[in-house]
C-alpha positions as CSV (number, residue, x, y, z in Angstrom):
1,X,-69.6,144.0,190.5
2,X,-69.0,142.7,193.8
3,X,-68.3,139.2,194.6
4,X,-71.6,137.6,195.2
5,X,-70.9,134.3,196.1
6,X,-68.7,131.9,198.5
7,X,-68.4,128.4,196.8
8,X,-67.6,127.3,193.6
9,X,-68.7,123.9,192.5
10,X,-69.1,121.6,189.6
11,X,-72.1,119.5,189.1
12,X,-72.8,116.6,186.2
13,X,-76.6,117.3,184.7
14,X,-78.2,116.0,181.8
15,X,-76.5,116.9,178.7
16,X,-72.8,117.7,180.6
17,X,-71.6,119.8,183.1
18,X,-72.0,123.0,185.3
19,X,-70.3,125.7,187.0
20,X,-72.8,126.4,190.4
21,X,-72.0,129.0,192.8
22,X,-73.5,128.9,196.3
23,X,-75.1,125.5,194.7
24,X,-76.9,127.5,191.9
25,X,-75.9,126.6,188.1
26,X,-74.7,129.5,186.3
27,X,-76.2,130.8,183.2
28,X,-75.1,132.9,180.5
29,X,-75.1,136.4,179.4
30,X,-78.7,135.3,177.6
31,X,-80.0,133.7,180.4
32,X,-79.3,130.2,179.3
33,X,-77.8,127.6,181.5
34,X,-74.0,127.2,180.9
35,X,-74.0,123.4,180.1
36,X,-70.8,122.4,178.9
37,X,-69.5,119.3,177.3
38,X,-66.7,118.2,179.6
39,X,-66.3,118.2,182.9
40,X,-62.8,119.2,182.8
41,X,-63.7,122.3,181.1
42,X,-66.2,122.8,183.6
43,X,-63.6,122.7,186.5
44,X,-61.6,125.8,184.1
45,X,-64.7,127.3,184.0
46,X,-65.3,126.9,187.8
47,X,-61.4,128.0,188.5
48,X,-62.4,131.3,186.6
49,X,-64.8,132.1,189.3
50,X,-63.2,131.0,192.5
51,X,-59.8,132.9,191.5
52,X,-62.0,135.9,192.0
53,X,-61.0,138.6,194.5
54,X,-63.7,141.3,196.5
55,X,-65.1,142.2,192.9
56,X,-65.3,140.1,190.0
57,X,-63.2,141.2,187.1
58,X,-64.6,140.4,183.6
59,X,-61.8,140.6,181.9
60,X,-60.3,137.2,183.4
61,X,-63.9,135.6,182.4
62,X,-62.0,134.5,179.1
63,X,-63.3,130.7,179.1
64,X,-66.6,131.7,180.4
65,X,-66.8,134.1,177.4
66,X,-66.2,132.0,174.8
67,X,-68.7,129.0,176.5
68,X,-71.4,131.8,176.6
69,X,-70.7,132.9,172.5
70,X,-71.4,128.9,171.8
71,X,-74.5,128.5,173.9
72,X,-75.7,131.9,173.1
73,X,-74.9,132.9,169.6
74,X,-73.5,129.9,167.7
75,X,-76.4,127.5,168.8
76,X,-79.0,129.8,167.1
77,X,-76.9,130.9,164.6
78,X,-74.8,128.3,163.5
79,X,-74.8,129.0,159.6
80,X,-74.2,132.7,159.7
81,X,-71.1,132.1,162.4
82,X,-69.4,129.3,160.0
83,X,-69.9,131.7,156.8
84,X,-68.2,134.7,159.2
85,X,-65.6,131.8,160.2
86,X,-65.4,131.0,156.4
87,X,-64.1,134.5,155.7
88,X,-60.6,134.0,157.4
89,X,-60.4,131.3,154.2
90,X,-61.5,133.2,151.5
91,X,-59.0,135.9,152.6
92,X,-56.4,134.1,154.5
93,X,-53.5,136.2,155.5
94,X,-51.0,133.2,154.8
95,X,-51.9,133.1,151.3
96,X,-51.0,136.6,150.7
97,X,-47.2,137.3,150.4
98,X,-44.7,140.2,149.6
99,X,-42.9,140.0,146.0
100,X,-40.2,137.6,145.8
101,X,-37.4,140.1,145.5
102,X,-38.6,141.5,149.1
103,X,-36.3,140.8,152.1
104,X,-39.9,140.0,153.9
105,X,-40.7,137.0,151.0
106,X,-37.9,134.6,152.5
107,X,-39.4,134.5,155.9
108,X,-43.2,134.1,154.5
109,X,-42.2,131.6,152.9
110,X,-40.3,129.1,155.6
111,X,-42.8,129.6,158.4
112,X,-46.1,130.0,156.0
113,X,-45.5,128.1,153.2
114,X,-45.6,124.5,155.8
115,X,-48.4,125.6,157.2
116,X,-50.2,125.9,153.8
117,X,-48.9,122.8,152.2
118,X,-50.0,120.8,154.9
119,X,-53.4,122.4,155.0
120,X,-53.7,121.6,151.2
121,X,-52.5,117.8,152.5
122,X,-54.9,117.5,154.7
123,X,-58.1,118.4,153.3
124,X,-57.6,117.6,149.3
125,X,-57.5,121.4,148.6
126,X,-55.7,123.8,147.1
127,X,-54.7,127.5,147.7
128,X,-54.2,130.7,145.7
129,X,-50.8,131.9,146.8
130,X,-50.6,135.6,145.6
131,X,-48.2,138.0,145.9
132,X,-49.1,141.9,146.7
133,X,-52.6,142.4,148.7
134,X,-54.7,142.4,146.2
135,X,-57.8,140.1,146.7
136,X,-57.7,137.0,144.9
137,X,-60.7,134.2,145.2
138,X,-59.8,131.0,146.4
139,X,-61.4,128.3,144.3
140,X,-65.0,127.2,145.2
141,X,-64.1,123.9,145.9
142,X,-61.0,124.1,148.2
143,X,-64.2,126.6,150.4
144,X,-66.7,123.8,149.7
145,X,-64.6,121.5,151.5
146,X,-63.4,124.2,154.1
147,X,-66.8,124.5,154.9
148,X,-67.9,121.1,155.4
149,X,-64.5,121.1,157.8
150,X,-65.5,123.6,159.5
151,X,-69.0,122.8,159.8
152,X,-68.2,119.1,161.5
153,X,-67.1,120.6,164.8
154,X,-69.5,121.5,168.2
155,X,-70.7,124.8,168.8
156,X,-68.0,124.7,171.4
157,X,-65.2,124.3,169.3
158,X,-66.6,126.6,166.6
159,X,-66.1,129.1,169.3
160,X,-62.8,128.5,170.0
161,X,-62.0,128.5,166.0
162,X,-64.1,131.8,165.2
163,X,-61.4,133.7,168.4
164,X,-58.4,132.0,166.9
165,X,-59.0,132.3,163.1
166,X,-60.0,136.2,164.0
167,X,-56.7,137.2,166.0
168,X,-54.8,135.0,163.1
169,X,-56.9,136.4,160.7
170,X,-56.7,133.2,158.9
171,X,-58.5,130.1,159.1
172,X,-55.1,127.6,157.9
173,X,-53.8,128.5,161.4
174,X,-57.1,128.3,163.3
175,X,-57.8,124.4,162.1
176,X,-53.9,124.5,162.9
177,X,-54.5,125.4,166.5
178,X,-57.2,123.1,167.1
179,X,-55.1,119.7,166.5
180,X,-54.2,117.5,169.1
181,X,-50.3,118.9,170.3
182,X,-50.3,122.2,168.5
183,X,-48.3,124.3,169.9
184,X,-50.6,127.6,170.3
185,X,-48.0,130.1,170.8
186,X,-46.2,129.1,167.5
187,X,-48.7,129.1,165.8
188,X,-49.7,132.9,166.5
189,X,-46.2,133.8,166.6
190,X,-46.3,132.6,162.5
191,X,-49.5,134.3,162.0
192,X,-48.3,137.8,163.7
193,X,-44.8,137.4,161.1
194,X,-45.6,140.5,159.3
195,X,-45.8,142.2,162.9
196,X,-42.9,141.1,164.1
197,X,-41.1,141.9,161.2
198,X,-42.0,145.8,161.4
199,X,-41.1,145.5,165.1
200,X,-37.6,144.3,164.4
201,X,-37.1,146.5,161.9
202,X,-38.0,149.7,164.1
203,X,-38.8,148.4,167.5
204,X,-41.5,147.5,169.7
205,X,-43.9,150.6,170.9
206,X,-45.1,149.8,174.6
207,X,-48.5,150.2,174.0
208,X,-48.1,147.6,170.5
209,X,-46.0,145.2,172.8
210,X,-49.1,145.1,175.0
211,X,-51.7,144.5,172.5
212,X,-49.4,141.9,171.0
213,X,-49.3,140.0,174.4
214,X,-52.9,140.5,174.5
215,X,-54.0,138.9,171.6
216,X,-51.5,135.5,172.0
217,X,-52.7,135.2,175.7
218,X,-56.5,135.4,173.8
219,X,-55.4,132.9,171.0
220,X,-53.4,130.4,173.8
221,X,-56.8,130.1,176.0
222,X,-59.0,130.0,172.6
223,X,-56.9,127.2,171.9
224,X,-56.8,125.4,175.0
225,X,-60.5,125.9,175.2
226,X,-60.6,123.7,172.8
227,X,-58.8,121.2,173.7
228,X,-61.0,121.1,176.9
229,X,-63.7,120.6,174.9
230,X,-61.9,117.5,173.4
231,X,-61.3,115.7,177.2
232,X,-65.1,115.4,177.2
């Protein structure tokens, strides 16, 4: 699409803040005004569009995306996004390790095992470690209480959890990444391990070197997203 537009404001309305171009607020993909919390994630938001060239590119919309997903999907459909968010729990890669004779365990177990213990620590839970990849339930209680973490935050930052527990594919390092100082590109550098492992063992591919930059630079702005979401 071509650039339609020539400036790119922020204005302060009822419940928060929004992005207007040519003095018109944006909306989402739905059609519903993009009211966001803070206003400092409204000026990210705004720097989205005016970095813009001739035609818009929607793949740099990253922030506007995952504002749009809140507003549109989560708001309607809260419950059914924190069950799908629940999943990365029930099944959460760090939980699952190789054998403990395996040259792969050692390394699980110094960058997971922290991440896990102070998870458990945190919310008065406990975790099934298992060995192998077999599925193994997590016990109903440590999920009751996962829930009812998960369920405290804004549709906002449920959006920013749901993109960083996904590309993790576990939901120890998306609460991880939503504290105050995490460090976002650790944390998926822990959760790729297994990855990274094969990699060094036989060497990066181009194309799998790309995807892998792809999906921290996704996890890094989830992250930060987040933490805009805080400023407000």
């Amino acid at each position: 699409m071509k650039r339609f537009y020539k400036i790119v404001g922020v204005t302060q309305v009822d419940n928060g803040h929004q992005v207007t171009l040519d003095g018109r607020g944006i909306k989402t993909s739905a059609g519903a005004a993009q009211i966001v919390p803070s206003a400092e994630l409204a000026q990210h938001l705004a720097a989205e569009w005016d970095a813009q060239g001739e035609k818009l590119d929607p793949a740099t919309f990253i922030l506007r995306d995952l504002a749009d997903y809140a507003i549109d999907i989560i708001g309607p459909e809260r419950d059914t996004v924190i069950a799908k968010i629940l999943t990365f729990g029930e099944s959460d890669t760090l939980c699952y390790r190789g054998e403990p004779d395996d040259a792969l365990f050692e390394r699980q177990e110094k960058q997971w095992e922290p991440l896990v213990t102070q998870a458990e620590q945190r919310h008065q839970i406990r975790f099934e470690r298992i060995s192998g990849v077999i599925h193994r339930p997590q016990p109903i209680n440590s999920l009751k209480t996962l829930r009812d973490v998960v369920a405290q935050h804004d549709d906002f930052t449920l959006s920013a959890l749901q993109t960083c527990s996904s590309i993790a594919a576990s939901l120890i390092v998306g609460l991880a990444a939503l504290e105050d100082g995490a460090d976002a590109e650790a944390l998926f550098t822990i959760s790729n391990l297994e990855e990274d492992w094969q990699a060094e063992l036989w060497g990066w591919e181009a194309e799998a070197a790309q995807t892998r930059a792809a999906r921290l630079k996704s996890f890094t702005q989830a992250a930060d997203f987040a933490r805009l979401v805080r400023q407000g």
